[in-house]
C-alpha positions as a Markdown table, in Angstrom:
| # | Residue | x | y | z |
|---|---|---|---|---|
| 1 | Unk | -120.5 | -39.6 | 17.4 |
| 2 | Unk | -119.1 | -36.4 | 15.8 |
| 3 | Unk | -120.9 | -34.2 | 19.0 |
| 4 | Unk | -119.0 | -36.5 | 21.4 |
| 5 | Unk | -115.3 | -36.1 | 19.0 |
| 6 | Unk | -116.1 | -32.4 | 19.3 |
| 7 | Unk | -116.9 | -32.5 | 23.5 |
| 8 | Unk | -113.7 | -34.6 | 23.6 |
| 9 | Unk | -111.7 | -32.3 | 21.9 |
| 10 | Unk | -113.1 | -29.8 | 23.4 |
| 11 | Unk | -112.4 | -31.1 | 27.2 |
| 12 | Unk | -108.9 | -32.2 | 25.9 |
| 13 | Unk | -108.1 | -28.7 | 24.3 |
| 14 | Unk | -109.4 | -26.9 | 28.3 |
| 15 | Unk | -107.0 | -29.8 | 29.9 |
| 16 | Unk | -104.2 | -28.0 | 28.3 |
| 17 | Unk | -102.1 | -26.0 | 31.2 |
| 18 | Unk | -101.7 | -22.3 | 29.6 |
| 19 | Unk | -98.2 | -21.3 | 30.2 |
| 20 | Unk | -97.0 | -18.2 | 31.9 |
| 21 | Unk | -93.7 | -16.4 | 32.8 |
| 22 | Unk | -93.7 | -18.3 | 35.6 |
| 23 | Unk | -92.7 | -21.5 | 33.9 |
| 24 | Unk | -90.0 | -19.3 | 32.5 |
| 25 | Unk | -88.3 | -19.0 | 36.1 |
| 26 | Unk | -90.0 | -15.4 | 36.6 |
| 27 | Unk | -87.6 | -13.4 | 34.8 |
| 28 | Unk | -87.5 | -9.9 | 36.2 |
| 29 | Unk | -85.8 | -8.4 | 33.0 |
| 30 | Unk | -84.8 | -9.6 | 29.4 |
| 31 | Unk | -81.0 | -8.4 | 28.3 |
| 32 | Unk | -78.7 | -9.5 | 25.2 |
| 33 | Unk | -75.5 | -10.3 | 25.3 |
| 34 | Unk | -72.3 | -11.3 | 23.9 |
| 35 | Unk | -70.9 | -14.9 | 25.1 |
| 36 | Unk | -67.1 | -15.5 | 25.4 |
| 37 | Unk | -67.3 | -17.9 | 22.1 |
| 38 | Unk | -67.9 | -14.5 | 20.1 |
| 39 | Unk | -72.0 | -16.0 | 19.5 |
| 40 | Unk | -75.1 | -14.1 | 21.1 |
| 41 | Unk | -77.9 | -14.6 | 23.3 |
| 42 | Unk | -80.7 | -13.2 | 25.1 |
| 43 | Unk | -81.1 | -14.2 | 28.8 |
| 44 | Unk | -83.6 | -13.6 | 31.4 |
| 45 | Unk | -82.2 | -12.3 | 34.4 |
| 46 | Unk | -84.0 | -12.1 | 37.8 |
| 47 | Unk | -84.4 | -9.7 | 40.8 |
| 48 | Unk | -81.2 | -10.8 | 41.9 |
| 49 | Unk | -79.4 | -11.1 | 38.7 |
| 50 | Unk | -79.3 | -14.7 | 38.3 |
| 51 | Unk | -80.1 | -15.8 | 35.0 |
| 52 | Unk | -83.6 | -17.9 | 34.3 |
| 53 | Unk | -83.5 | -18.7 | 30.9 |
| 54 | Unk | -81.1 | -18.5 | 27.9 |
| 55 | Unk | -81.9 | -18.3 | 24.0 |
| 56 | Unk | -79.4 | -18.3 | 21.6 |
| 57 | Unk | -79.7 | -15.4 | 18.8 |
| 58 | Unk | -78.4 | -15.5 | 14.8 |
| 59 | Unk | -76.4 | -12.0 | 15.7 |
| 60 | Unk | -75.8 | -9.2 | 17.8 |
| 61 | Unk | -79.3 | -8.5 | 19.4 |
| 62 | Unk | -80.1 | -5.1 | 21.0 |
| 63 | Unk | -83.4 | -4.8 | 22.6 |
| 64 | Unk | -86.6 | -7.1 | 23.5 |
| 65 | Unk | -89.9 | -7.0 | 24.6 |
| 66 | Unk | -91.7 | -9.3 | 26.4 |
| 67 | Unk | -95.5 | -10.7 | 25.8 |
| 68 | Unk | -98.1 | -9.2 | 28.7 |
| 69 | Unk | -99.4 | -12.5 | 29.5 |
| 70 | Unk | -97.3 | -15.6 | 27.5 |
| 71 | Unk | -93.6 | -16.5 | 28.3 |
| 72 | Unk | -93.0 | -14.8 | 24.7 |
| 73 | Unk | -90.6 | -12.6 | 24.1 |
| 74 | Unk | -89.2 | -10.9 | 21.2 |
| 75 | Unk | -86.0 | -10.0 | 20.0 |
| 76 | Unk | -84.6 | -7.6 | 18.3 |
| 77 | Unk | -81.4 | -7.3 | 16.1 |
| 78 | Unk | -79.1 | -4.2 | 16.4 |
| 79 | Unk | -79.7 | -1.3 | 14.0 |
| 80 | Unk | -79.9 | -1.7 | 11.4 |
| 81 | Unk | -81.4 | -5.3 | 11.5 |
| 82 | Unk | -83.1 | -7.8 | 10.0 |
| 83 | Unk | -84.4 | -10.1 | 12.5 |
| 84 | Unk | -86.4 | -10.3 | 15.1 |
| 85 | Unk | -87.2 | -13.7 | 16.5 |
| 86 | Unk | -90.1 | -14.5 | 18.9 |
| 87 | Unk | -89.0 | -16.6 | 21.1 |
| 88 | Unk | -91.0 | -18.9 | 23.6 |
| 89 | Unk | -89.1 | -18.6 | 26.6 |
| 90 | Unk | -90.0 | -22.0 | 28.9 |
| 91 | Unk | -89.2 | -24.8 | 25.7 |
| 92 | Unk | -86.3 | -22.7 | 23.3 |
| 93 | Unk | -88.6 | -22.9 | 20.5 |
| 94 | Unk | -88.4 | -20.5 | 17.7 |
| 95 | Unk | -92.3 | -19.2 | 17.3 |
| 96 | Unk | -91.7 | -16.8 | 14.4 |
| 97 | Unk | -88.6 | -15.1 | 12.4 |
| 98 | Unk | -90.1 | -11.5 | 11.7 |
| 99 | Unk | -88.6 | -10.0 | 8.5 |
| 100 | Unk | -89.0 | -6.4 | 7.5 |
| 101 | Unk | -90.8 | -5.7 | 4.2 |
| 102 | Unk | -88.3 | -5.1 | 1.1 |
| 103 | Unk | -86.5 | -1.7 | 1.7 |
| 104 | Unk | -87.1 | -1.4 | 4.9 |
| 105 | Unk | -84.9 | -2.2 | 8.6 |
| 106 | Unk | -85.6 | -3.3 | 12.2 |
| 107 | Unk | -84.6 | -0.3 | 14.3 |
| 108 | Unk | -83.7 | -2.4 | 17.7 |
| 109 | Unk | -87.0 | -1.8 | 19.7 |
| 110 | Unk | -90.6 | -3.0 | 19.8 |
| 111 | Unk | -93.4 | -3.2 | 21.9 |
| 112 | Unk | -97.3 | -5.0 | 22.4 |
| 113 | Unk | -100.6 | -3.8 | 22.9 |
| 114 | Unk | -102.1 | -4.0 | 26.1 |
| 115 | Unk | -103.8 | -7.1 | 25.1 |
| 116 | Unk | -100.5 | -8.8 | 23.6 |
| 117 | Unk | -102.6 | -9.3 | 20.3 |
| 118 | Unk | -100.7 | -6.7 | 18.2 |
| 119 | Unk | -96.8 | -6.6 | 18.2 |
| 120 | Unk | -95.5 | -2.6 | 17.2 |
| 121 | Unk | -92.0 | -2.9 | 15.6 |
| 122 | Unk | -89.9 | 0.2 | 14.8 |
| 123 | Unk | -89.0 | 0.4 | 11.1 |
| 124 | Unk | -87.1 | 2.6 | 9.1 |
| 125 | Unk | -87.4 | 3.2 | 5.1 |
| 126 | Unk | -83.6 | 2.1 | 4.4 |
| 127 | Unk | -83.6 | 5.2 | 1.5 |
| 128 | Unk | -84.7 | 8.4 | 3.6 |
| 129 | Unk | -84.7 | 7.3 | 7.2 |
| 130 | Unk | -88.6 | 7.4 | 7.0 |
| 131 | Unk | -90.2 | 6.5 | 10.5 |
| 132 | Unk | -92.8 | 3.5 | 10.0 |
| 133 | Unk | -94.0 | 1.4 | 12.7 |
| 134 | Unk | -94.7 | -2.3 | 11.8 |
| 135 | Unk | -98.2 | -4.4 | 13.1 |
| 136 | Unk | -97.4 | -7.9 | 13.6 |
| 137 | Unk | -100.8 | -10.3 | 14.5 |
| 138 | Unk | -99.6 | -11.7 | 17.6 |
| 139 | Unk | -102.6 | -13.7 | 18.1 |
| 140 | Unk | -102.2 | -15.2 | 14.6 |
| 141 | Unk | -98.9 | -16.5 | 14.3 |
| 142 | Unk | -97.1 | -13.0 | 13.8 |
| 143 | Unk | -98.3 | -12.1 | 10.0 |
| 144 | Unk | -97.8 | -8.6 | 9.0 |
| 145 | Unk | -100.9 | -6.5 | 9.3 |
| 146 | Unk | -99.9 | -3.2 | 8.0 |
| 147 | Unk | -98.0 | -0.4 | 9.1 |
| 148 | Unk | -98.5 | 2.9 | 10.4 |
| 149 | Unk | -96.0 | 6.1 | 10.4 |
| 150 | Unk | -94.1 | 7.4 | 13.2 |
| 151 | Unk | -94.5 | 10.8 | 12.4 |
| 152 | Unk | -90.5 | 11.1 | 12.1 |
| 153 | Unk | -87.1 | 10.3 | 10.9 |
| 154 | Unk | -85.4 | 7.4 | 12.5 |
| 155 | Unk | -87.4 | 6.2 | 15.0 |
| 156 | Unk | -85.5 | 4.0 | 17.8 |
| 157 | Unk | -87.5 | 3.3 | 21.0 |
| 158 | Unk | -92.1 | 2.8 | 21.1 |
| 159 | Unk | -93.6 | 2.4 | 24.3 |
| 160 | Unk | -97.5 | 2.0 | 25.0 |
| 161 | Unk | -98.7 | 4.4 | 27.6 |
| 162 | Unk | -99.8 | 2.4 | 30.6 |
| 163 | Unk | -103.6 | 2.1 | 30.9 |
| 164 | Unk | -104.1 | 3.1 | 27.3 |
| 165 | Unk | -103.1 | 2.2 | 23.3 |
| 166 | Unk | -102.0 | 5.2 | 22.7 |
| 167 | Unk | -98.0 | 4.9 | 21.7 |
| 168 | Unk | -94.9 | 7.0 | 22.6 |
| 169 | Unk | -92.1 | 7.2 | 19.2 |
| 170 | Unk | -89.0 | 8.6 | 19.6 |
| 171 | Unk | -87.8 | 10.0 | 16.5 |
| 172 | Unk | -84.4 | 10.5 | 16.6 |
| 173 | Unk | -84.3 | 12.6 | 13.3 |
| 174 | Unk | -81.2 | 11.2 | 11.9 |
| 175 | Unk | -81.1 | 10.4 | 8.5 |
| 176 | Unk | -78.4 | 7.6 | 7.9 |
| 177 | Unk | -76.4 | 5.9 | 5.3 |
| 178 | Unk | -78.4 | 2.3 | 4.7 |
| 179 | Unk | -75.4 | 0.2 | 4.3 |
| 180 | Unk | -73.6 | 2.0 | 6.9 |
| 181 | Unk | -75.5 | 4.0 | 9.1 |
| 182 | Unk | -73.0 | 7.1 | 8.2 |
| 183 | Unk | -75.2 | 10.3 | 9.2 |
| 184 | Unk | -76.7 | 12.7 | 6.1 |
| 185 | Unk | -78.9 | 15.1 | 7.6 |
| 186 | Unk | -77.2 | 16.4 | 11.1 |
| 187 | Unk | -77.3 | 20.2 | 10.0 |
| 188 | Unk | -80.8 | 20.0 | 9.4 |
| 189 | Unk | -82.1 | 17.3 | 11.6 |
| 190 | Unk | -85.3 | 17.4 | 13.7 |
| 191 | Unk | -86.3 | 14.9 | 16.2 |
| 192 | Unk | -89.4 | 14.4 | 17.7 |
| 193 | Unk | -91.4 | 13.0 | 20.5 |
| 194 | Unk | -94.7 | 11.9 | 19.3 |
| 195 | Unk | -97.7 | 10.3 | 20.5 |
| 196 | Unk | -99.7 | 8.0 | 17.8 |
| 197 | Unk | -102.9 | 6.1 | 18.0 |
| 198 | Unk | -102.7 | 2.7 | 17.0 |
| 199 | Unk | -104.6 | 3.7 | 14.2 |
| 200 | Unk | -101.7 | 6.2 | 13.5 |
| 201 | Unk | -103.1 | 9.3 | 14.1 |
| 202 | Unk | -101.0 | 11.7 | 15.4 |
| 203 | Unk | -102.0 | 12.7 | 19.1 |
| 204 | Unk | -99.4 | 15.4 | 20.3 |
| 205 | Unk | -95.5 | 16.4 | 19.0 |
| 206 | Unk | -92.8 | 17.6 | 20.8 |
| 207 | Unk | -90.1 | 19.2 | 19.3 |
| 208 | Unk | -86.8 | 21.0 | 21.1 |
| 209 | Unk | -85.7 | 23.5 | 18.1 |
| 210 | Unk | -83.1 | 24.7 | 20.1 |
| 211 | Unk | -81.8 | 21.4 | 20.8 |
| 212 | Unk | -82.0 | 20.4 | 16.7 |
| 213 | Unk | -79.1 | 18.1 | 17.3 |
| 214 | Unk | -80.4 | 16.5 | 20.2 |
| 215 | Unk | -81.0 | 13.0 | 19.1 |
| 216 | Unk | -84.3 | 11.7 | 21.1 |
| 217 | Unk | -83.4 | 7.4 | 21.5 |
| 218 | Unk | -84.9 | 6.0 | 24.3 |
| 219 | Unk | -88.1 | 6.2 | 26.3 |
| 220 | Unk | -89.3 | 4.8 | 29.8 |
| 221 | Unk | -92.8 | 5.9 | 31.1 |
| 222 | Unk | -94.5 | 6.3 | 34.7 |
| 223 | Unk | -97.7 | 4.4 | 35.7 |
| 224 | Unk | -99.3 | 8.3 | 35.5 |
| 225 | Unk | -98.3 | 8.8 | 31.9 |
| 226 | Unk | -95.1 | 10.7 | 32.6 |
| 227 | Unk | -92.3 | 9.7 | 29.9 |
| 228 | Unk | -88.6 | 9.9 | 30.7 |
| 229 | Unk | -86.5 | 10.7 | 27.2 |
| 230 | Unk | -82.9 | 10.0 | 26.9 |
| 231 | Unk | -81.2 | 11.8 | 24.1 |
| 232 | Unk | -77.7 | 11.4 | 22.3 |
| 233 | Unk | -76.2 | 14.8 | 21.3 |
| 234 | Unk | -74.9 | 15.4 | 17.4 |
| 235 | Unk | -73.2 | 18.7 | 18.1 |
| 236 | Unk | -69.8 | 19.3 | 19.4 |
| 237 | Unk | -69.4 | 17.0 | 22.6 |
| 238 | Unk | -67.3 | 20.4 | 24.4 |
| 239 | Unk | -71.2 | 21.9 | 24.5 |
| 240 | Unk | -72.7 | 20.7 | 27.4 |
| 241 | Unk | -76.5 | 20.1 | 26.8 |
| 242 | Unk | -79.2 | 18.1 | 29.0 |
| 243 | Unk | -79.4 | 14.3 | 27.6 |
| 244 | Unk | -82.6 | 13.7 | 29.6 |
| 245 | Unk | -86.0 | 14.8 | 29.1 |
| 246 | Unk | -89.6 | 14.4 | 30.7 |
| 247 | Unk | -92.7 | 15.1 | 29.3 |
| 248 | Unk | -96.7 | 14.4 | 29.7 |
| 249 | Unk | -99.0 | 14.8 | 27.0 |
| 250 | Unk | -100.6 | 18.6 | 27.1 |
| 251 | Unk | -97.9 | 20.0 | 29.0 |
| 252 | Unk | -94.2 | 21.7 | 27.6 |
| 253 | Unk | -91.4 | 19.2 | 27.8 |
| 254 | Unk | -88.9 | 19.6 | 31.2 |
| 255 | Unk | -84.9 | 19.4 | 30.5 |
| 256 | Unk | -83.1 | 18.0 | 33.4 |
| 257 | Unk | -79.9 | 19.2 | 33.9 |
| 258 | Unk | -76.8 | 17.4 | 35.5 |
| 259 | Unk | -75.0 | 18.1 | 38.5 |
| 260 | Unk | -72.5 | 21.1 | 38.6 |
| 261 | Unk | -69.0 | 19.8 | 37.2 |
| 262 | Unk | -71.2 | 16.9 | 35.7 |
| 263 | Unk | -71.9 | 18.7 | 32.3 |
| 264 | Unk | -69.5 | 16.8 | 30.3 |
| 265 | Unk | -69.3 | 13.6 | 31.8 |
| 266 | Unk | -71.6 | 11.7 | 29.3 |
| 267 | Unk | -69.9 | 12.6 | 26.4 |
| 268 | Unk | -73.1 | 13.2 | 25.0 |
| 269 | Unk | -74.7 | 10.5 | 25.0 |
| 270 | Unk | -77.7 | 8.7 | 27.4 |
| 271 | Unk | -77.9 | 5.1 | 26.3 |
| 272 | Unk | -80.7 | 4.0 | 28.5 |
| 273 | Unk | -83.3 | 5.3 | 30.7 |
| 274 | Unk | -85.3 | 4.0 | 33.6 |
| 275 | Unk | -87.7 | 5.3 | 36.3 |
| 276 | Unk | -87.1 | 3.5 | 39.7 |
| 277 | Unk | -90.2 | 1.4 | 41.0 |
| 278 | Unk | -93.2 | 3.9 | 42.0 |
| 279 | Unk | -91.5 | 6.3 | 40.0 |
| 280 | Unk | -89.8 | 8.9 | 42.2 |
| 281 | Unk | -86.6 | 8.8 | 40.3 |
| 282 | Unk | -85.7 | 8.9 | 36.9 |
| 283 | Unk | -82.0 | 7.6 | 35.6 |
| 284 | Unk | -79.9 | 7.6 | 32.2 |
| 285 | Unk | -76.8 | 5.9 | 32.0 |
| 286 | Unk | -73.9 | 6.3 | 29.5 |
| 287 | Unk | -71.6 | 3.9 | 28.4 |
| 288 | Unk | -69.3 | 6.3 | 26.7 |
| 289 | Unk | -69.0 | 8.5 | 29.9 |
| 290 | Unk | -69.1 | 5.5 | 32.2 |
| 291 | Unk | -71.7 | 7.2 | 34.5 |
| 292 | Unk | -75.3 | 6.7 | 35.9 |
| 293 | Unk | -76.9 | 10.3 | 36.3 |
| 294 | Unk | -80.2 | 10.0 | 39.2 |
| 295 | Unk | -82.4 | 12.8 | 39.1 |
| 296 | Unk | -85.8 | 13.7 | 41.1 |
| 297 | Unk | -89.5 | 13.1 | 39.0 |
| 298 | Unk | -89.3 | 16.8 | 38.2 |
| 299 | Unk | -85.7 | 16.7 | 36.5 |
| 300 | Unk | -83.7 | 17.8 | 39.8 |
| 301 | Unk | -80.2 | 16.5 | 39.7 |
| 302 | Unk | -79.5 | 14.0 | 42.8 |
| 303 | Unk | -76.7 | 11.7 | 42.4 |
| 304 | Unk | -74.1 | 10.5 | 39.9 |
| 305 | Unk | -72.3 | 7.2 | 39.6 |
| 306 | Unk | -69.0 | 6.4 | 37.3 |
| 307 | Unk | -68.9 | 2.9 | 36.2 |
| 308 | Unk | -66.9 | 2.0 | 32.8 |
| 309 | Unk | -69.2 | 0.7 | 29.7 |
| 310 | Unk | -72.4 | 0.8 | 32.0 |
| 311 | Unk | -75.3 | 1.0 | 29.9 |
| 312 | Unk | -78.8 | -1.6 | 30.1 |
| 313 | Unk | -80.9 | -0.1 | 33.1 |
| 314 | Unk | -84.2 | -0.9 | 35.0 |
| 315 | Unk | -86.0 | -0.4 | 37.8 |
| 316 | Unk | -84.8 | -2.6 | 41.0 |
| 317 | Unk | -86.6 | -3.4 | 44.4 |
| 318 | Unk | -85.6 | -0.1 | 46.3 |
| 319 | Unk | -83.9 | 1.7 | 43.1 |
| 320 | Unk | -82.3 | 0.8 | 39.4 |
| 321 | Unk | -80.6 | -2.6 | 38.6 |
| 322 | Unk | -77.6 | -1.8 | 35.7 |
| 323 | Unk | -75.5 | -3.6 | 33.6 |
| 324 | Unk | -72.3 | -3.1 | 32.0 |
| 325 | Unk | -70.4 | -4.7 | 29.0 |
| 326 | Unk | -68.3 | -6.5 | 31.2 |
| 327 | Unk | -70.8 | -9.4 | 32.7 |
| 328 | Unk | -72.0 | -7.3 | 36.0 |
| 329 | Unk | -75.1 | -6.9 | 37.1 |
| 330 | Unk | -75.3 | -4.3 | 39.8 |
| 331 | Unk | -77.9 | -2.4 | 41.8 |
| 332 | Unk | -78.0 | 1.0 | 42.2 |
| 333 | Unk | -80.0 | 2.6 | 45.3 |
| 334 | Unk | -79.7 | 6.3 | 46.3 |
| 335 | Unk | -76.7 | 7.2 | 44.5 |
| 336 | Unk | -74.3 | 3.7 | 45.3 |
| 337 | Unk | -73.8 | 0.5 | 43.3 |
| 338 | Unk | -73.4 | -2.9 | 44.5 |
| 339 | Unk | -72.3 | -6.2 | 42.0 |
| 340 | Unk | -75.3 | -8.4 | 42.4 |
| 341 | Unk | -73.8 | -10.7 | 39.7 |
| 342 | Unk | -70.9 | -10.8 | 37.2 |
| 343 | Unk | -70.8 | -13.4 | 34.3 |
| 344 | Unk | -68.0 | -14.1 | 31.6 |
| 345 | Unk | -70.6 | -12.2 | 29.1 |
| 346 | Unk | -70.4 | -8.9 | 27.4 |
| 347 | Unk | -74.1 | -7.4 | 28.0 |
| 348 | Unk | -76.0 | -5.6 | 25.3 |
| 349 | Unk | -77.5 | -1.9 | 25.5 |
| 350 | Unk | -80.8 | -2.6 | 27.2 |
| 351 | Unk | -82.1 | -4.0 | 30.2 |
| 352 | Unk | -85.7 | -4.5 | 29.9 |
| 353 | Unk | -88.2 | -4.9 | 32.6 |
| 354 | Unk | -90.9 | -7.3 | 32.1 |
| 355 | Unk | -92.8 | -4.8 | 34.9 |
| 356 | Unk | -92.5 | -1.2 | 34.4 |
| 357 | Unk | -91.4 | 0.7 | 37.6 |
């Protein structure tokens, strides 16, 4: 009797249809935003801009990530934060609230091991700035493994390299204020780019001492390993310095600079940044400048586009899909935009692709 309870629960449990992002309405991106009520949610948008799904959020959310395999995806609170709710995506359900340990602060961005066991969370020590990086046991209702450093101050943005474990950090070496976010440290800041195992060993550094004040935010990376960085500039916004770099591991880092008379337009700051599918072009966007700078694989300057508040950013069919903060969702292909949708919503920083171009 108990060998035939355990076959039946066995043949029940493998009658059980696993769920995949398909049930979710195959989102092509995940992307926060503010609703016309003044509450917050996090959508999932398609190819075509047309939302999927919608998940209402406690607060102002910034970034997400999405689970490799299950229609899971997590989101994050804007820095400094203390929430980040896994969501399940097809039913609205709630899977997990992830809290920070005591002293410590969400910094907006996450991301999963190849095998979507582990969950990487970028943390900050509230007194100091200190770079940690949080391991959540996705395969166990989200408990808190451990933690590992970031080799840094501030980190925003982690990426896994594709085909590997190995995780990109970028540090943006600015020490702030914990209650709030005032900078202490901008005459002796120094961010980094690292490369950590998920062990926490570090694997490479990159630093830019002539650029100290070169904030390093946001990361996208190329099938081949290549990473894109998008940096926000601390100096005085009348010098014009490159907001994008790219960089593979073993190799000195490449600073793409802008088109001629396009120095100043970002007011020095790159908000996101995306390589187009098969990665032959990188982008940053700015939301202060109201542009979208395109540039070649090997940082050459190739097209810019003004839109106001345009920020989130991801790779499209042919070229980038964008939003902005008021409701539009736009393509952008060699250099010109077209409104693929536009919502009474005020999108959030970050467009994030659930498949990396």
């Amino acid at each position: 009797m108990q060998r035939r309870r355990f076959l039946g629960a066995a043949l029940a449990a493998s009658a059980v249809p696993t769920l995949s992002w398909a049930d979710a309405g195959n989102p092509a991106y995940l992307a926060a935003a503010k609703e016309p009520d003044g509450s917050y949610a996090l959508y999932g948008l398609g190819a075509d801009g047309q939302p999927r799904f919608r998940q209402p959020l406690p607060g102002r959310g910034h970034a997400a990530t999405a689970h490799p395999a299950r229609p899971e995806a997590v989101a994050f609170a804007r820095r400094p934060g203390t929430f980040a709710l896994v969501l399940d995506c097809v039913d609205g359900r709630v899977l997990a609230r992830l809290t920070p340990p005591q002293g410590r602060q969400f910094n907006g961005h996450g991301a999963y091991s190849g095998d979507g066991r582990v969950l990487y969370t970028s943390e900050v020590v509230a007194e100091g700035s200190k770079g940690m990086i949080g391991l959540w046991d996705a395969a166990r209702g989200y408990r808190r493994l451990g933690e590992i450093e970031s080799h840094g101050i501030g980190p925003h943005e982690i990426r896994r390299l594709p085909g590997s474990e190995v995780l990109v950090v970028a540090n943006g070496g600015i020490e702030t204020d914990p209650q709030d976010r005032t900078p202490l440290n901008l005459d002796r800041m120094r961010p980094n780019l690292a490369y950590v195992s998920p062990e926490g060993q570090l694997l490479d550094q990159v630093e830019l001492p002539e650029l100290r004040q070169n904030s390093i935010r946001h990361l996208a990376v190329r099938a081949d390993g290549q990473v894109a960085f998008a940096m926000q500039w601390q100096g005085d916004l009348f010098e014009p310095v490159p907001l994008l770099g790219l960089h593979r591991r073993g190799a000195l880092p490449v600073l793409a600079q802008p088109l001629p008379g396009e120095e100043l337009a970002m007011k020095g700051y790159a908000g996101s940044v995306a390589f187009a599918p098969g990665g032959q072009n990188v982008a940053i966007t700015s939301p202060r400048g109201g542009r979208v700078q395109g540039f070649g694989p090997d940082g050459t300057a190739l097209w810019s586009v003004a839109r106001a508040d345009i920020c989130g950013l991801g790779p499209g069919r042919a070229g980038f899909v964008a939003t902005d903060g008021q409701g539009v969702v736009a393509s952008l292909e060699g250099g010109a935009l077209r409104v693929l949708t536009h919502a009474p919503l005020a999108w959030d920083n970050h467009l994030v692709a659930l498949t990396q171009g």
